[in-house]
C-alpha positions, -999 to 999 in steps of 0.1 A, spaced: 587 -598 375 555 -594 358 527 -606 381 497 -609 352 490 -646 359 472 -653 329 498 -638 304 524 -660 325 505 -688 319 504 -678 281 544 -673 279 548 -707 294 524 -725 269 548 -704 238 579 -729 249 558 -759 243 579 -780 268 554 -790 294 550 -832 294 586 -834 271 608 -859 278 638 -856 299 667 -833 280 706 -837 287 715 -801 288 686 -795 318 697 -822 336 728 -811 332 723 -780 354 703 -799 379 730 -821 389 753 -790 390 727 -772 411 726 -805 433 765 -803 437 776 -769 443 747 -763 467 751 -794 485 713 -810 484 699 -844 474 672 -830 452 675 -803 428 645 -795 403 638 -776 375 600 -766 381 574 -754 356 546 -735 377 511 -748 352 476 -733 363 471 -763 384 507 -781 389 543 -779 390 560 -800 366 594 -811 367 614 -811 335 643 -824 353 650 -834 388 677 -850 410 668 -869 441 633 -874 434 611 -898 414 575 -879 412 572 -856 381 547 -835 397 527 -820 420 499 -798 428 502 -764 429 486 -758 457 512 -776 476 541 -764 453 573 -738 475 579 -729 444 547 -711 437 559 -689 462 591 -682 450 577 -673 413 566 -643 431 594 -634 448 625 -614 437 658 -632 439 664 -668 457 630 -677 476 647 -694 506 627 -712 534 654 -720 566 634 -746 581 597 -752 568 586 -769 599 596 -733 617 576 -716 590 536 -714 592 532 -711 555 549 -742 551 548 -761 584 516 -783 578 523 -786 540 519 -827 533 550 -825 517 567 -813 547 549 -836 569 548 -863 545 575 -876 516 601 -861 502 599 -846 540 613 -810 530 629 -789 557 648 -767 537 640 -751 505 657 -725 480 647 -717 445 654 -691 420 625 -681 396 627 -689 356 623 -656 344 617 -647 306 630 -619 288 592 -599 291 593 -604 332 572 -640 335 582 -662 359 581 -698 345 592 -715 372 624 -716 391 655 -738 396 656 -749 429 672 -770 458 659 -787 484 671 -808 516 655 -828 543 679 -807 570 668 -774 578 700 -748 563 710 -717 546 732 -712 514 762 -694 517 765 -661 498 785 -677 467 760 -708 468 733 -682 459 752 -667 432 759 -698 415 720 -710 423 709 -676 401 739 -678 377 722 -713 366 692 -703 371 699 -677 342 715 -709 319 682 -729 326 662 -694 309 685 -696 283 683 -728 275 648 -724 274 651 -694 248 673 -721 224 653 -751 228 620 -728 216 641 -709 190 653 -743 176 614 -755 176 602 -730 158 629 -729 132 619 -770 127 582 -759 122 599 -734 97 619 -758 78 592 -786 80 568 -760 62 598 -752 35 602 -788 31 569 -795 19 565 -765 -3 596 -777 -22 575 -802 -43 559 -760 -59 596 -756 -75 585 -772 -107 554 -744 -116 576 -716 -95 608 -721 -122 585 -704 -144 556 -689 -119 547 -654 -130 537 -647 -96 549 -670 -62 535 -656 -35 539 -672 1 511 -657 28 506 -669 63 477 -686 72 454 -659 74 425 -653 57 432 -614 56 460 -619 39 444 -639 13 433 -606 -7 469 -596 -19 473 -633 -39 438 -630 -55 441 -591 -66 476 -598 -78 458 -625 -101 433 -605 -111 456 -577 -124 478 -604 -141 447 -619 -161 435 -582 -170 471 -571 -182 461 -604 -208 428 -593 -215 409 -621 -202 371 -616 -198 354 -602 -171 334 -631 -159 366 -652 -165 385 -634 -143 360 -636 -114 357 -673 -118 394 -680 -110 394 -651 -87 366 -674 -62 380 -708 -69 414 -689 -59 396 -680 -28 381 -710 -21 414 -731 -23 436 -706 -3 406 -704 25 400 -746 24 443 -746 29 439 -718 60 409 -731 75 419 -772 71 452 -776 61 465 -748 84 437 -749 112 444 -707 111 476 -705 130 492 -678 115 523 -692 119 521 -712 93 525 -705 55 504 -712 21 521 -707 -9 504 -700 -46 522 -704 -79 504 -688 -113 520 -693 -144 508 -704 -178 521 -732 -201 532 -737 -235 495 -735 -246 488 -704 -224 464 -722 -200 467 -709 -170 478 -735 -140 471 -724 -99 490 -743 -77 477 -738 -40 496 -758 -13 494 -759 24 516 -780 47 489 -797 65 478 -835 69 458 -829 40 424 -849 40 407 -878 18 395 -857 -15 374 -894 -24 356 -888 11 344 -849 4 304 -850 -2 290 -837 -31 272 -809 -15 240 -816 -41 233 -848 -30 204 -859 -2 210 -840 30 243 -829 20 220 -801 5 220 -786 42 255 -788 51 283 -768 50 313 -799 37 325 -800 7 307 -772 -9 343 -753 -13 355 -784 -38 322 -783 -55 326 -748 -62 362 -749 -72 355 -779 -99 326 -764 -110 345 -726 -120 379 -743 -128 382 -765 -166 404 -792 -147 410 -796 -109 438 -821 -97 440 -827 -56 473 -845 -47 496 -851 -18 468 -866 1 450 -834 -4 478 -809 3 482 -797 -32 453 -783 -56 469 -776 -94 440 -757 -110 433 -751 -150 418 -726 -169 412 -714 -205 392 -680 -215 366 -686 -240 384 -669 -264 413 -698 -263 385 -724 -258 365 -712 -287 395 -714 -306 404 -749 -299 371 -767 -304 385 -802 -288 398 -788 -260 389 -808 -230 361 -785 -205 351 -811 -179 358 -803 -149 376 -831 -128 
């Protein structure tokens, strides 16, 4: 087992289970642990910086304890099943309150959690008020569960991050509209290094149609703007997530951005205008300032989690003399 404390601690924040409520198929091999060692308490322990938490347990009603009173702190760095005979025989243990006070343990046995990368998460363990042994099979089985409890672990964070997944599809859907026709759909994560590959591939495609110059650099930084505002906000840059862009043009050949993010969005009535009194000194709302003021129309929906920007060249403008400039 690996013994670097604080990347344990990291690998056991990745499974997101700490405080979660009680789950059938943990229990499950609690009670079996209970029953083929022969205890009244069985626990499935999570070893935090400061506590061990219990996401399920048999014969006992606290949740958790401190650390610094936890057996199984021991036993996470141990090989194998960490057995203590008889803790009052034992000086590590002997004057430990919960030896000398409730649940009263005499006997203890636990077999570390371990991940595929060597951490130590906790153990599965059993525990009596009688000091004993196990016998040699009641150790196998103890370890053989102990590996169901890891894998179990391994499916409950593999299922969580494929909801986060589909939760992030799900509200990108509402892009198949533009995307049906999008001359480029690209889907980055929420990284603002990564925003550079959606912005160049724009660029290129407004060249290719020889848009101007100082056209091009206008979409280009309210491009920017929107995919940082959906990283930064939207995404609060975990990387995990996703931001997707659609370009396309429509029947007139205006060009139309969506940018959308699958965040909680925000209150676009609520942004200040950064020109205003004291706002003048503050970094909010600049980035929707800026994108209005380069884009022809700007449309913030889904509570904020979608921006569908316009734009016409001055060629197509020029051309059009009623064509509608404001910016929204």
């Amino acid at each position: 087992m690996i013994s670097n404390e604080d990347g344990r601690l990291n690998a056991l924040r990745q499974y997101r289970i700490l405080d979660t409520v009680p789950e059938q198929a943990f229990d499950d091999l609690t009670l079996i642990a209970s029953q083929i060692c022969g205890t009244p308490i069985a626990l499935i322990t999570l070893v935090d910086e400061d506590r061990q938490w219990f996401k399920s347990r048999v014969g006992l009603e606290a949740r958790e304890t401190s650390r610094s009173v936890s057996f199984c702190a021991h036993a996470i760095r141990q090989q194998g099943v960490f057995t203590v005979a008889d803790a009052l025989n034992d000086a590590r243990f002997r004057d430990n309150p919960l030896v000398q006070g409730d649940p009263h343990i005499r006997f203890y046995a636990g077999a570390p959690i371990t991940t595929e990368d060597g951490y130590a998460l906790g153990t599965l363990c059993v525990i009596d008020y009688v000091p004993r042994k196990l016998t040699d099979d009641q150790n196998h089985a103890l370890q053989a569960l102990e590996r169901q409890v890891a894998a179990q672990l391994e499916l409950r964070r593999n299922l969580e991050e494929l909801r986060v997944a589909l939760e992030g599809i799900k509200t990108l859907t509402a892009l198949i509209p533009y995307c049906s026709t999008c001359k480029l759909n690209i889907v980055i994560p929420a990284d603002l290094a990564a925003m550079g590959k959606v912005t160049s591939g724009v660029s290129e495609l407004l060249a290719s149609k020889r848009w101007p110059e100082k056209e091009i650099m206008d979409v280009e930084l309210a491009l920017d703007e929107a995919l940082a505002n959906a990283i930064r906000h939207g995404c609060k840059n975990d990387p995990k997530k996703q931001v997707q862009c659609c370009v396309t043009f429509d029947s007139t050949g205006e060009l139309v951005i969506v940018v959308r993010d699958p965040g909680a969005g925000f209150d676009v009535a609520a942004v200040p205008n950064p020109l205003e009194g004291d706002n003048l000194f503050k970094g909010g709302g600049r980035g929707v300032f800026l994108i209005n003021q380069l884009m022809d129309t700007v449309e913030f929906t889904e509570e904020g989690r979608k921006v569908l920007m316009r734009k016409r060249p001055d060629t197509m403008l020029k051309s059009d003399p009623d064509s509608n400039q404001n910016s929204s």
